[in-house]
C-alpha positions, 0 to 999 in steps of 0.5 A: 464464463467465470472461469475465464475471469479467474484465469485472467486474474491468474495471469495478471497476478504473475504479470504484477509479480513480474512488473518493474514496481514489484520487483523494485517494491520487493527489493526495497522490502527485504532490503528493510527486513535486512536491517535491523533498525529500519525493520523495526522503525517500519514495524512501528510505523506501520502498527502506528498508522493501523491503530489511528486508522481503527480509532479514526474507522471506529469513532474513537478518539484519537489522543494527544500522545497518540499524535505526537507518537506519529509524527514521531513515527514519521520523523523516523520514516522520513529520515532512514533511506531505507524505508523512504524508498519503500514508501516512494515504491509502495506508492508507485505500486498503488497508482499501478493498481488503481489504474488496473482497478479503472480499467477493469471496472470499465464495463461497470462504469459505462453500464452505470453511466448509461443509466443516468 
């Protein structure tokens, strides 16, 4: 039976690589790999946003410097193309995914539902 699990999510991971939101995702990714400056904004960006998150996780007090560096961060992203609309395709990608999650979390919902 678990096989059919696995070859099902198979198919769906070359359905995804195949969907309009990858291949516009992936476009837009190398588009930012292949530019210099924007790679290098995107990089720190995303190490920024990492490290916030671990201390926010982790308890960790989060410091002046440290928010005035990402709303640095942000400016930055906010004003290169590039990377705007990286972000915009990333965040199209991830309402694709949630809606692929809730639709195969169904049964567990329904299940769960039934007991209460």
């Amino acid at each position: 039976m678990s096989n059919i699990l696995y070859n099902s999510a198979y198919d769906l991971k070359k359905a995804l690589e195949q969907s309009k939101e990858y291949i516009q995702l992936k476009k837009l990714y190398d588009d930012v790999q292949h530019d210099e400056s924007a790679k290098n904004i995107f990089r720190n960006f995303r190490s920024t946003q990492l490290n916030l998150h671990e201390k926010q996780v982790t308890g960790k007090e989060i410091t002046e410097e440290e928010i005035i560096h990402a709303e640095k961060c942000v400016q930055l992203v906010q004003q290169n193309g590039k990377i705007a609309a990286l972000l915009k395709a990333e965040e199209s990608m991830n309402m694709l995914l949630q809606r692929i999650t809730s639709i195969i979390l169904e049964p567990l919902d329904e299940l769960y539902k039934k007991s209460e």
